[in-house]
N, C-alpha and C positions, 0 to 999 in steps of 0.2 A: 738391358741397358736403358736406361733415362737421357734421355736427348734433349735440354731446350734451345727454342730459337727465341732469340727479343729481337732480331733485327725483323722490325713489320711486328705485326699481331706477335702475342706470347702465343707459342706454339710448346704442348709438351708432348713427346712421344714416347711411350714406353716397347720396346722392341718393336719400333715399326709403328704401333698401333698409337694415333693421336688419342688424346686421353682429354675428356670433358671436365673439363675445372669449373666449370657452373659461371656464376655471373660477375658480376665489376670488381667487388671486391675481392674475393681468393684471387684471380687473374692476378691482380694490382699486390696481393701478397706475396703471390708467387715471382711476381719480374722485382720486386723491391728483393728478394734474395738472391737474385739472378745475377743483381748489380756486381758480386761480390763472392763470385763462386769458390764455394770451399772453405770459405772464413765467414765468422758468425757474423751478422748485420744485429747493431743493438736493436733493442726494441721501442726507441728513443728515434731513432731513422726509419724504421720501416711502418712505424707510425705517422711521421710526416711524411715518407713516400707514399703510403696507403691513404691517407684521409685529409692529408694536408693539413688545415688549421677548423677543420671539421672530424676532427678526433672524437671517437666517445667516452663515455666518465670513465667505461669498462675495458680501456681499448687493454691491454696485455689479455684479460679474460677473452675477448673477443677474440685476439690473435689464437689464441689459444685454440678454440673450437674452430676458427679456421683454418688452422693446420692439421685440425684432428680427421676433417672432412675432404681436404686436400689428399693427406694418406690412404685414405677411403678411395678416392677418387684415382689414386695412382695404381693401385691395387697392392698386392703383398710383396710383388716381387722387388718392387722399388720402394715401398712406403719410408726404408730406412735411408734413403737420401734426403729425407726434410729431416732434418736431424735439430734438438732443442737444448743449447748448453748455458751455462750461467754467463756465458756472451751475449746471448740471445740466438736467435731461429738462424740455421744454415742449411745451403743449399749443399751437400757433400756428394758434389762428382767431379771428376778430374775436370780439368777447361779443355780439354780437348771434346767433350761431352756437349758441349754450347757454343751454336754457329759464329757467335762474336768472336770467341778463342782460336775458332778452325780458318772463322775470317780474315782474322789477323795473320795467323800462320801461313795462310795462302798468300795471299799480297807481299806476305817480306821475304817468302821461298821465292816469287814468280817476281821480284826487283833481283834476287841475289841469281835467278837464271840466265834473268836479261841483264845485266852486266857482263855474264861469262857467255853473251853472245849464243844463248841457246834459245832462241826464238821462238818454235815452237812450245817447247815444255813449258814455256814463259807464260805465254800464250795462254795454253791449257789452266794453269795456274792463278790467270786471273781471272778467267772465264768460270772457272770452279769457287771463285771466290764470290764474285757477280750473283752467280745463281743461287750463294749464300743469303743475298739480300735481297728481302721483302718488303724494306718501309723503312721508316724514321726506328731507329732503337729504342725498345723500351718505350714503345706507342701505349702501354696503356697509363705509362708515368704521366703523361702531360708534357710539362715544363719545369719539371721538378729540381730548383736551383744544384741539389745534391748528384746530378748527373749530370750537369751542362758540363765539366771538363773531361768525360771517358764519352759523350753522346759525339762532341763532338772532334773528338781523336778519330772515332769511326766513321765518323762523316768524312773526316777529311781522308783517312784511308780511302774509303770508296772512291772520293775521285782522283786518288791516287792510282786505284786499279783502273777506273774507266780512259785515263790518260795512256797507263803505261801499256794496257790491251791493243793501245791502237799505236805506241811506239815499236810495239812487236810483230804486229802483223803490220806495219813498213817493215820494219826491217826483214823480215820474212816475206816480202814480196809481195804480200794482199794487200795492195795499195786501194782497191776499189772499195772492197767493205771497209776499210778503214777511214775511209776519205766520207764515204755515207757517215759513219757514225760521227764522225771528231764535227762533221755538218748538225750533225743533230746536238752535239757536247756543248760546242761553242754557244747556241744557243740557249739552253737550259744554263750553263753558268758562264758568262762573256767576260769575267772579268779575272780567269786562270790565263797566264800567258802562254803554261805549256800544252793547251790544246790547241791554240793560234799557229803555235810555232808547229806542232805536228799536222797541222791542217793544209796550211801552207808547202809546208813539205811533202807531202803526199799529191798535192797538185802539182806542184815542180814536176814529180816524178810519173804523173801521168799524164805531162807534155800541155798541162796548163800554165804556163809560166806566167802570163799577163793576169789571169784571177787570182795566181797565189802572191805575185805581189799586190793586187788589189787589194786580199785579205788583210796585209801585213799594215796597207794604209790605214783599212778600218779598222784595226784594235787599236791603232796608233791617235786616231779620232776619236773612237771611244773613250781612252783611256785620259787623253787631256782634256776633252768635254766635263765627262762624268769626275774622273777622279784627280783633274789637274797634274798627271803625271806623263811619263813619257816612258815607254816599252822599255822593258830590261832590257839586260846587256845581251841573252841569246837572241830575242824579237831582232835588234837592232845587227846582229851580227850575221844572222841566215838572211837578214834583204840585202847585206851586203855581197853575201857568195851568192846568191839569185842575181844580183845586178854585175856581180863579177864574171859571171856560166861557169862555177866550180865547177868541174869537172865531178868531182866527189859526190856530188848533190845526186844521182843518177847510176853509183855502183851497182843500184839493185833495182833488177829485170822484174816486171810483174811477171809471174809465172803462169801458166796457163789452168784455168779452170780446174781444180781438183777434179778426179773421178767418180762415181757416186760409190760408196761404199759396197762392197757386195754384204746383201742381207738387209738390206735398209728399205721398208714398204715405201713404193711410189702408187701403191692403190691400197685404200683400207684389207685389211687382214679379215678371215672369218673367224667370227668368235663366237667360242661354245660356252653359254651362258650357264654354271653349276648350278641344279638344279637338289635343296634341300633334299636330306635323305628320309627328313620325317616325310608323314603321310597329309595328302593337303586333304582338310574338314571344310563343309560349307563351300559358300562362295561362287555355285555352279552359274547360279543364275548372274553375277559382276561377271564373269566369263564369256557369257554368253555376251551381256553388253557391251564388254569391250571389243569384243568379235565384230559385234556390229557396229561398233562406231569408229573401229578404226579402218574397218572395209569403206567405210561412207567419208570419213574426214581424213584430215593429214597433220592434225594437232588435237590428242586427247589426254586430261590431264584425271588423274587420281588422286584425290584432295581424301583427308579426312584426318583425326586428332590421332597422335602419338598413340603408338602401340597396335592399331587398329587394322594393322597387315597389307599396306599398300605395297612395299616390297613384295612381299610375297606373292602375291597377287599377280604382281608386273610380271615376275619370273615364271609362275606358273603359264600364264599365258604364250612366253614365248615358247616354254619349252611344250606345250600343247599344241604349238600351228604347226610343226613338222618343219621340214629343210627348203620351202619353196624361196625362201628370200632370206639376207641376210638379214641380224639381226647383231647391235653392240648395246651393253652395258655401262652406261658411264654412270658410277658410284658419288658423287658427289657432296656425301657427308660429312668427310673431311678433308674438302676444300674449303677454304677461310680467306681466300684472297678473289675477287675477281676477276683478275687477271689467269686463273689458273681455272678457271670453267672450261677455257677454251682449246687448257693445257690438257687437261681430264679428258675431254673428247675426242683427242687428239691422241693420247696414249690407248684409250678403248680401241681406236681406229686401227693401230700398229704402226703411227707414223712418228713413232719414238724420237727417231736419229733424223730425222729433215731439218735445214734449217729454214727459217725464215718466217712468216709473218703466220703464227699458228692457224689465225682464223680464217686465210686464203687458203693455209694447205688444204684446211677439212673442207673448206667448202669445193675446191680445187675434185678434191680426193671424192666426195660424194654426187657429184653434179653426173644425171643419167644413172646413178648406179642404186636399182634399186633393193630398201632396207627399211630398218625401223630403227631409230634409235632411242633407245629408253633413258632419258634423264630421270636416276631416282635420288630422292634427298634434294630438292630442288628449294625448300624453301627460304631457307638462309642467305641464296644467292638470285633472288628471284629478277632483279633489274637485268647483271650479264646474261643469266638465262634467256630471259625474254629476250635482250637482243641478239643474242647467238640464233634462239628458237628462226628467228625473223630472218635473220642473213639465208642461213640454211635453205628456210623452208620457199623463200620466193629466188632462190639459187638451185635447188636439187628438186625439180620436179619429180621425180620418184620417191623421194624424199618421206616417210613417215615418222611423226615424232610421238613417242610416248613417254609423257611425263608423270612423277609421283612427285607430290609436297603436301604442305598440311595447308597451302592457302593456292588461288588459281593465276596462273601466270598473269592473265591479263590482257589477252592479247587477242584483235579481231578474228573469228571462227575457231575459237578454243573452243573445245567440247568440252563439259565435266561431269565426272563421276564423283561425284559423294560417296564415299562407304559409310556405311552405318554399323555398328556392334553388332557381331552374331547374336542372332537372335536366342533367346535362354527357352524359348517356347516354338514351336513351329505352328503352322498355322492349323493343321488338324488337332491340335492340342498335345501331341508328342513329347519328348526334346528337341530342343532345337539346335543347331548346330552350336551353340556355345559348350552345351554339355556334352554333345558328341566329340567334341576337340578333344575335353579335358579327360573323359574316358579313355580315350584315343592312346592319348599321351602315357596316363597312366598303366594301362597294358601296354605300353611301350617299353617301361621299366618294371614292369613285373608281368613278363608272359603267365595266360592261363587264367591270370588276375576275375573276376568274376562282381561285377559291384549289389549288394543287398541294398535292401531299400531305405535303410537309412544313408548310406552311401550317394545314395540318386538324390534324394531329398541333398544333402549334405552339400554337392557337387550342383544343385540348381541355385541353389545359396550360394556359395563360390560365385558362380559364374555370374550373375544379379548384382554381389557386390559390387563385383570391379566391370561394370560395365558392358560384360561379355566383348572385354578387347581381349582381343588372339594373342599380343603380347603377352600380360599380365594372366590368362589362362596357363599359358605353356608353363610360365614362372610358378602359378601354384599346381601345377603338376609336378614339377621339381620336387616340393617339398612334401610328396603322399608318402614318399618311405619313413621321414623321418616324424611326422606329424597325422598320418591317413587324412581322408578327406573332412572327417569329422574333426581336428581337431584346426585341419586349419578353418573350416567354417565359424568355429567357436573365439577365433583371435583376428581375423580377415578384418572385421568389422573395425575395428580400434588401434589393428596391427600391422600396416602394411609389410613392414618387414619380414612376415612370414612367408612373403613372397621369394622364391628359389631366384639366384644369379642368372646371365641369361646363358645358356649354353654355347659351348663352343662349337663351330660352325652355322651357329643361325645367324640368319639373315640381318637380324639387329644388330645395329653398331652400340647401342647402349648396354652399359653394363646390368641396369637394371630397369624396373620401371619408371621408380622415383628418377631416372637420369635422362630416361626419356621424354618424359613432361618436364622436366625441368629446363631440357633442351627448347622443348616450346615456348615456357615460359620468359627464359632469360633472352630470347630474341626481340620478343615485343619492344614496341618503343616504351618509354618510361611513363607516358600518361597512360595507353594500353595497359599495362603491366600493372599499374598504379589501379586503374579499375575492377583488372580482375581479381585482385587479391581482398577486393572489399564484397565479392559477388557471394563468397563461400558460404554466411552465414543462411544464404536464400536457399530454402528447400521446398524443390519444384519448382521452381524456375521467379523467374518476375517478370515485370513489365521494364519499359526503359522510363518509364515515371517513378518506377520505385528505384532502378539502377542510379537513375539522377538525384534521388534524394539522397542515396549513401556515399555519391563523390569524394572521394577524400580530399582533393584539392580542385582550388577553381583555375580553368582553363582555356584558352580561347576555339577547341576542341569540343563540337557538341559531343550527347551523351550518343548519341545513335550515330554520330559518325565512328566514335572510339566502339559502340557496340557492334557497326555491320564490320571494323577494322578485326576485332576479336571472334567474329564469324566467319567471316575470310581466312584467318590463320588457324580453323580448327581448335580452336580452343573453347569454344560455345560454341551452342547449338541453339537452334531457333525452333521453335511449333509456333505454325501459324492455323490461329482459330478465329471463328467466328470477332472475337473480341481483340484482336489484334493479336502480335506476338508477342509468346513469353520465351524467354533469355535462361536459358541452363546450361549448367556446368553438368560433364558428367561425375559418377561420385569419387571415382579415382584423382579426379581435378580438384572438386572440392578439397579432397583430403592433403591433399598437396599445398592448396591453397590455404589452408587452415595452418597448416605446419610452418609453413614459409612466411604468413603474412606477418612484419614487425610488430604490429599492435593490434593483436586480435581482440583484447579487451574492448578499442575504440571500434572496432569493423562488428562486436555484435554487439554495441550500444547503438550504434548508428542504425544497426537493421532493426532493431528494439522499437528505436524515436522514430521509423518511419511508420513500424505495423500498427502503433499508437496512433499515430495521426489518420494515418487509413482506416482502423476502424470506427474513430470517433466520424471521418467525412460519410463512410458509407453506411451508416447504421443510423445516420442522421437521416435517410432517407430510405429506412423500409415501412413506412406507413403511409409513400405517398406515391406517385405516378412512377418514380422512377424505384420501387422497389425489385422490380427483376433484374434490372442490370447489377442494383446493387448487393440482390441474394447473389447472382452469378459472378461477382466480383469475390464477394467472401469468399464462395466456394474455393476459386480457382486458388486464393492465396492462403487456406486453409492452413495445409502442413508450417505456414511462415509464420502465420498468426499463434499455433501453438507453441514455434520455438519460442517466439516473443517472447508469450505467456511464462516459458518455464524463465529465460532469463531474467525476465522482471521479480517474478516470484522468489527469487535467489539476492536480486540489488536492488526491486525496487517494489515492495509489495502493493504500494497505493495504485502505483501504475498499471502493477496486476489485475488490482481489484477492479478497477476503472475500467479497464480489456474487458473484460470476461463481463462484467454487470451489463455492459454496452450493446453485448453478444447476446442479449436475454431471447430476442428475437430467431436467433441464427440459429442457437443452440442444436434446436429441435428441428431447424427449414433442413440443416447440413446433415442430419440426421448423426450427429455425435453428442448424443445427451449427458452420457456415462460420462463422457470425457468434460463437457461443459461443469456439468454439474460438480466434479471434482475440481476445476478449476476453483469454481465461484467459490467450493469450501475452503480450499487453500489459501486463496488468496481473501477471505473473510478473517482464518488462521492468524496468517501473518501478516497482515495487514493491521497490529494492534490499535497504530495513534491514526488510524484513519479517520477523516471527519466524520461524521454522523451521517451528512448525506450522500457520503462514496458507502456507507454502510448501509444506509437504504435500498440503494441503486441494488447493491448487491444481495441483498435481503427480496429483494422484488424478482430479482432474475432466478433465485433458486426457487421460487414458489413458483414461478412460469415452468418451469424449466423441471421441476417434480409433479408441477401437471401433466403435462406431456409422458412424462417417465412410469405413469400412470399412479400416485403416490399422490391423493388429492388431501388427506389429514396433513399430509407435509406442507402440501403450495399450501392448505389456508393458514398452518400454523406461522410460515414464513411472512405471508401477507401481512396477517394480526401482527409479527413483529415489527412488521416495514412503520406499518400504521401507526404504531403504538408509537416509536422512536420520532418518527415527523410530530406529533401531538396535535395540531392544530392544519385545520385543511387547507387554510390560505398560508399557511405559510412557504409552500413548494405545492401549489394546487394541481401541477402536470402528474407527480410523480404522489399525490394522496389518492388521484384519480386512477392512477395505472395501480395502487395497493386495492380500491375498489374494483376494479376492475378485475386482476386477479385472483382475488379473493369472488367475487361471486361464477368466473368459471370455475373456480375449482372447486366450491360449494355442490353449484351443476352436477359435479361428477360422483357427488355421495348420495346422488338419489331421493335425496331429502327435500320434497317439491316445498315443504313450508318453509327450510331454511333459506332454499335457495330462492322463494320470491323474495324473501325478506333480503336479499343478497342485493339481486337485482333491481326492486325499487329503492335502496341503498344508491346505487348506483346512479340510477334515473335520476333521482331526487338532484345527487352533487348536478350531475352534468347540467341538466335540467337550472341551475340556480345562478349559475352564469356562464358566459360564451364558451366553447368547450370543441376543439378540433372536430371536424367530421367521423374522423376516423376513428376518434371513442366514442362518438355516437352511434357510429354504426356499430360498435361492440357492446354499448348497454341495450340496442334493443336485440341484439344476439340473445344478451342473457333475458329477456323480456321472453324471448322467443322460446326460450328451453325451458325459463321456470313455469309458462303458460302448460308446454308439453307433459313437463313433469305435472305438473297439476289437472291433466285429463282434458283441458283445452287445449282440443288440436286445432281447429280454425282461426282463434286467433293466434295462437303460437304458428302457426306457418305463413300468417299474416306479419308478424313481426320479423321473421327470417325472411322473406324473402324481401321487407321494406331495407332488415339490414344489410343484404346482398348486394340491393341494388345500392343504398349509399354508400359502401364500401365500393364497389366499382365505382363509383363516381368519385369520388376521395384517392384512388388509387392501394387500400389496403388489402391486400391479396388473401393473406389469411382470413380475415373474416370471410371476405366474399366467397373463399372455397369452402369453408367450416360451416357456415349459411347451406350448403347446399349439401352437405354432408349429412346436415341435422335434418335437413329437409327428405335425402331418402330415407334416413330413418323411419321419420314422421311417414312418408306413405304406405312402408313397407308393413301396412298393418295386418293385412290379412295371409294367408298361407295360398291360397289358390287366387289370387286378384293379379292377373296377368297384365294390365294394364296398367296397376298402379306399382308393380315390378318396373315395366317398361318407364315410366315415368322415374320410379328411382335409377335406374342405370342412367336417364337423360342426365339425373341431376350429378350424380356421381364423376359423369364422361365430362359436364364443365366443372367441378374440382377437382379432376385429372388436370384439364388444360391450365389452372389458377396455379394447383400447385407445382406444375411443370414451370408456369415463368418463375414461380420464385424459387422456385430450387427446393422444394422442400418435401423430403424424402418419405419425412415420420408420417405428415396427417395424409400425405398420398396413399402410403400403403395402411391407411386407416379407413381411405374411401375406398381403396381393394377389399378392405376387409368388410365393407357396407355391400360390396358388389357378391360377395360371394353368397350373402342371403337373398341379394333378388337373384341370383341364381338359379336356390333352391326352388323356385316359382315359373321359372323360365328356362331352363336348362335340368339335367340330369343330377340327380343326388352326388355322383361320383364328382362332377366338375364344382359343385359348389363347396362340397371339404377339402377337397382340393386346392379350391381358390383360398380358401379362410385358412389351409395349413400352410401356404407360401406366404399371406398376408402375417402372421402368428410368426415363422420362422424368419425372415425379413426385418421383420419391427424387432424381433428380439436384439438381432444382429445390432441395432441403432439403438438401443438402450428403451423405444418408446414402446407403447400399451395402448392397442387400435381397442382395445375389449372396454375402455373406459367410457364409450358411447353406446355401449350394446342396451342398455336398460330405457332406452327407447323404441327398440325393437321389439315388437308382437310377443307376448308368452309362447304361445302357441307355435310362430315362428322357431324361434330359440329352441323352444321341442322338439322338433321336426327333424333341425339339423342333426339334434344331436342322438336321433334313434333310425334314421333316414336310410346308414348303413350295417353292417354285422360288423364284429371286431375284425373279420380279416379283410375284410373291403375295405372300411375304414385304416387300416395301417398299411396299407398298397396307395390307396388314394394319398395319404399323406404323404410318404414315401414318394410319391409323383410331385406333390407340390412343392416341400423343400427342393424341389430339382429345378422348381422352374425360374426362368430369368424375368426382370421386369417388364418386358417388350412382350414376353409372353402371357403374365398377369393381364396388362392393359388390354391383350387383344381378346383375352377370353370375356372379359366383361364388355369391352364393346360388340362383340360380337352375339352377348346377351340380348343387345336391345334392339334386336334384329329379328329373331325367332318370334 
């Protein structure tokens, strides 16, 4: 059966179960059919009811898809009550199915009682009717002109029953609760006569006679002050049988105190908490925390984002402490009113049938008695909670409260526990309990079941995608019969809805995932909300410098108070690093986010115009003092900078090309060459009316950038085109200087000592002819330094390196200054047995470790790994030096670069050594060692060279 209530919040419930209709709009589609149950509402009305005079172009289309999701949402059993006729959309269930109808029917059964003098059942009948109502009708209409004459029929009903509730208990003898409330009536509306008149009356009768004519003075006052009238004809007629002592006035005896019901708790009930039948995965170690923090505090709350098993978690724990103390459940996810938080605690208690002021009974009921009480689903209602939490807890000294929400109540000596996503990985390198869930699950529907290892692969995939939340695991568990693990690995990605329904009897209230987070999402206030739908495009998180540039609307609302607002309600997540914090979505979020956002066109143009401006700020500054923060800045926003790339490359190629030319430097620091370099061809590609010199730009970067790659016939071919295109050296002198410039490193690297002098005093000469930054000076006497070396002058070529080292530190150019000293162990490492001039290359090596440490730069690091492994060979064991040069070789490959493009600086003899030093099976053990090893391990093998 489908049940709605419009009186208060739209409430839908399908047999029992309230049903999540997601956000403003469906609500406001579904109460504009409510108006009119069983007859079709055009689509002309429920247009203006829905949108008012903010209609869109599309609105019948729109209607459309939102009743299709609405069905969705109702599930099958009911889908065919939203029914769609050439009238337009109807709500088709009888009126006895909607508390308005049932409202109605109560108040005019409980008038036709009390006329036939049956007081009690009268009674009953209003009181049933009372606890029909929630609020204003049709609260998510507004003010909507097309329901002021049925809004307010019902209004006036109600205080038609609030009057006649307390006509009936006079006449049935409860003169006292009646006399309280008609005290509370008159106030809330003063200008109804006939709660005067039963107010009055009721004091007559309980031998106040001088207040109840007082009463009768004061509406009398009221009524010709405010409304210039004078008391109707009953007002005026009961002061007269008061001043008369009707005898009549006094038929009815207040009867004495009803008896308490038998069966009615006057002490909370024990309650046996059901504990899921599946098996609980993970989680030992939140267990153990909660163990301890509720043994230490008396308020601990379980925060973390939808799906991510705070339920469950809660449950498991009770039913793990054993029987020493009570323990209740209060489910709180489909409570919608806050008035009924306190109802909810109250019913977990067993204090169903008491009547009176809920929040004294429980506190009343719990005061000494000691227990835990678990509020879960707390988030929606988190003000009453919090002040329930507070009565309680400075009321019931034995009192423990445990709470679950996705944000923290708030409230002096809350303790919180964060949960984080089962881990996909354990920390010995294992599975981690993410994968052990989803295993779990799936021998749960196929005993015996046994997973191969594309299965595990398969299933670590799975679990990765969606976050490794316990929710959305159980869900693609669901679907391994009809899909195996492999095939929902291969749709996960792009398909959320491969995800299984949630099962019946779990602990989720949502039907699915997507209703889960949606649940999160449509809570948010409108500016929140408004934020995070613009967050999606950011991959790996941001900063709230970048979150502020994508704003979609301006607000008086900073960016970091809307961001620490969306971190509190679990919907981001924060990592806090050395550089501040970055701001992520998990990817279940994102993809929600992407689906849901109205204008996602404009949310990744917006993230597009920011990546743009961030790499033009930061790439303006890796030649000078502040090049490490602004290598370490790229890094971090890498995976964002690529979406960028691809977006631009699709709407906006010059954009592209400008990104990626700008990036010439990074390319190689971030160690993703491969990737660079395909950028910079792409958007050269499509970038065809680019000006000449965005086409430079980008002709410069791919010659840098195929240096590095190890591909020096490329960089020079690139340069000579850069060159060629500018024509004249003054006409953009920075950027004829950087086509010199890389054009004689990559000369350098073809071993040709005539070309490359002739490269390099090329060089000298421009700089040398007028004022020319530091930091290309200190790169022409780089190239000074290498074509002296290539030319068999080593003194003064390690004269020139180490003049360019030092003014590169002094200028702030990190690269050079580390490259400088790269060339420079080359340069020592001339002999095979000169242990001292070893030790001097590892010094030089260990400071372009540290250079290339601040600027992030991966490639020519693991290129002075690759310089270390030959003074190894000098200073260490044959095995640790192939060793080092096959981690150095397999590493660089990994990044696209080529450490072997400097070895022709290296000793012949040298070069020999290594390479006859082991036998073939030494050699393929040794190597086999070094692809194994991590960087931390690399670094210390070579510092630990220059030690021996």
């Amino acid at each position: 059966m489908l049940f709605v209530r419009v009186l208060g919040p739209l409430v839908v419930e399908v047999d029992g179960r309230v049903v999540d209709l997601g956000g403003r709009v469906p609500r406001r589609f579904l109460a504009a059919l409510a108006t009119t149950v069983g007859r079709p509402v055009p689509d002309a009305a429920v247009a203006e009811l829905v949108w008012a005079a903010e209609q869109p172009q599309q609105a019948v289309a729109t209607m459309r898809v939102i009743a299709s999701r609405l069905r969705t949402a109702i599930g099958p059993d009911a889908r065919e009550c939203l029914r769609r006729s050439e009238f337009g959309y109807q709500l088709a269930v009888p009126p006895e199915w909607t508390d308005s109808n049932r409202f109605a029917d109560l108040v005019a059964q409980g008038v036709r009682l009390l006329t036939a003098a049956e007081t009690e059942a009268a009674a009953r009948c209003f009181d049933a009717a009372l606890a029909l109502w929630r609020g204003l009708p049709w609260l998510e209409l507004d003010d909507a002109p097309l329901l002021s004459a049925e809004r307010a029929r019902l209004v006036e009903l109600r205080d038609v029953a609030v009057e006649e509730l307390q006509a009936a208990r006079l006449a049935g003898g409860h003169t006292a609760a009646a006399v309280a409330d008609l005290i509370e009536a008159v106030t809330a509306t003063p200008f109804r006569e006939r709660r005067w008149e039963l107010l009055a009356l009721g004091l007559y009768r309980s031998g106040r006679q001088a207040q109840a004519l007082a009463e009768l003075r004061r509406v009398r006052e009221l009524l010709v002050d405010e409304l210039g009238v004078e008391p109707g004809p009953a007002l005026r007629k009961l002061e007269q049988r008061m001043l008369d002592h009707d005898p009549q006035l006094l038929l009815v005896e207040s009867p004495a105190p009803p008896p308490v019901p038998a069966g009615v708790a006057v002490s909370p009930e024990r309650q046996v908490i059901p504990r899921p039948l599946s098996s609980f995965v993970g989680r030992r170690a939140e267990l153990a925390q909660i163990r301890a923090l509720v043994s230490t505090g008396r308020l601990v709350s379980l925060v973390g984002s939808a799906g991510i098993g705070k339920t469950r978690l809660a449950v498991e724990y009770c039913a793990t402490e054993g029987n020493t103390t009570d323990r209740w459940l209060v489910r709180l996810g489909d409570v919608h009113d806050p008035d009924g938080v306190v109802v909810a605690v109250a019913t977990a208690l067993g204090l169903v049938h008491v009547t009176g002021d809920p929040a004294m009974l429980v506190r009343r009921a719990l005061t000494l008695r000691p227990g835990l009480l678990v509020l879960d689903n707390c988030e929606h209602l988190i003000g009453p909670v919090a002040e329930l939490t507070i009565l309680l807890l400075n009321s019931c000294p034995e009192l423990r409260i445990l709470a679950t929400s996705r944000q923290p109540l708030g409230i002096d000596g809350e303790q919180v526990l964060v949960l984080e996503p089962l881990p996909v990985r354990a920390a010995d390198g294992t599975d981690g309990a993410a994968v052990r869930l989803l295993l779990d699950r799936v021998r749960a529907a196929r005993p015996g079941w046994q997973p191969e290892d594309s299965d595990l692969t398969a299933a670590r995939e799975i679990c990765t995608t969606v976050d490794g939340l316990p929710l959305a695991i159980e869900l693609a568990a669901a679907r391994e019969r009809t899909l195996g693990l492999r095939g929902i690995a291969a749709h996960i990605h792009d398909r959320m809805d491969v995800l299984g329904p949630t099962p019946r009897g779990s602990l989720s209230r949502h039907a699915s995932l997507q209703a889960a987070i949606g649940w999160s999402v449509e809570h948010l206030a409108e500016t929140d909300r408004a934020m995070l739908l613009r967050l999606w495009p950011f991959e790996g998180g941001c900063t709230w410098q970048a979150a502020e540039a994508v704003r979609p609307i301006e607000t008086d609302t900073g960016v970091l108070a809307t961001l620490a607002s969306l971190l509190d309600r679990s919907v981001i997540t924060a990592d806090i690093g050395p550089d501040g914090p970055r701001y992520r979505l998990l990817e279940t979020m994102r993809r929600y986010c992407r689906v849901t956002d109205p204008d996602p066109k404009a949310t990744r143009a917006a993230h597009a115009s920011w990546v743009r401006g961030f790499v033009a700020e930061q790439s303006a500054l890796l030649t000078g003092h502040h090049a490490g923060t602004a290598y370490r800045a790229l890094a971090a926003e890498l995976p964002n900078i690529k979406s960028a790339l691809e977006h631009d490359l699709e709407h906006c190629p010059v954009a592209a090309l400008r990104t990626a030319a700008a990036l010439h430097f990074a390319w190689s620091s971030l160690g993703v060459l491969v990737e660079g370099r395909n950028f910079i061809l792409k958007s050269l590609a499509a970038a065809g009316d680019a000006a000449g010199l965005d086409r430079v730009r980008g002709l410069l970067a791919l010659s840098i950038v195929s240096f590095h790659a190890g591909d020096p016939h490329e960089a020079v071919a690139r340069a000579d085109a850069a060159l060629e295109l500018l024509g004249k050296a003054d006409a953009e002198r920075e950027l004829w200087l950087h086509g010199l410039m890389y054009r004689a490193i990559a000369v350098s690297a073809l071993g040709d000592a005539a070309a490359t002098r002739v490269a390099a005093d090329r060089l000298v000469a421009e700089v040398d002819r007028l004022p020319t930054p530091d930091w290309i000076r200190g790169c022409a006497q780089f190239g000074q330094g290498i074509a002296m070396l290539l030319a068999g002058n080593r003194i003064e070529g390690v004269g020139y390196l180490r003049a360019a080292r030092q003014l590169s530190a002094e200028c702030g150019h990190l690269w050079c200054q580390g490259m400088a000293d790269v060339a420079l162990a080359w340069s020592i490492l001339t002999s095979v047995d000169d242990t001292a001039a070893a030790r001097a290359a590892v010094a030089a090596i260990d400071r372009a470790l540290k250079v290339f440490a601040a600027q992030s730069n991966i490639a020519d690091a693991l290129g002075a790994v690759h310089a270390g492994a030959y003074a190894l060979l000098v200073l260490a064991s044959p095995q640790s030096a192939v060793q080092l040069r096959a981690a150095a070789l397999h590493h660089s490959a990994r990044v696209g670069a080529d450490p072997r493009r400097y070895l022709h600086f290296a000793h012949p003899d040298l070069i020999d050594r290594m390479e006859r030093s082991l036998n073939e099976e030494q050699r393929r053990v040794a190597e086999e060692a070094g692809r194994r090893m991590t960087w931390a391990e690399m670094v210390s093998l070579v510092q630990s060279a220059g030690t021996r």
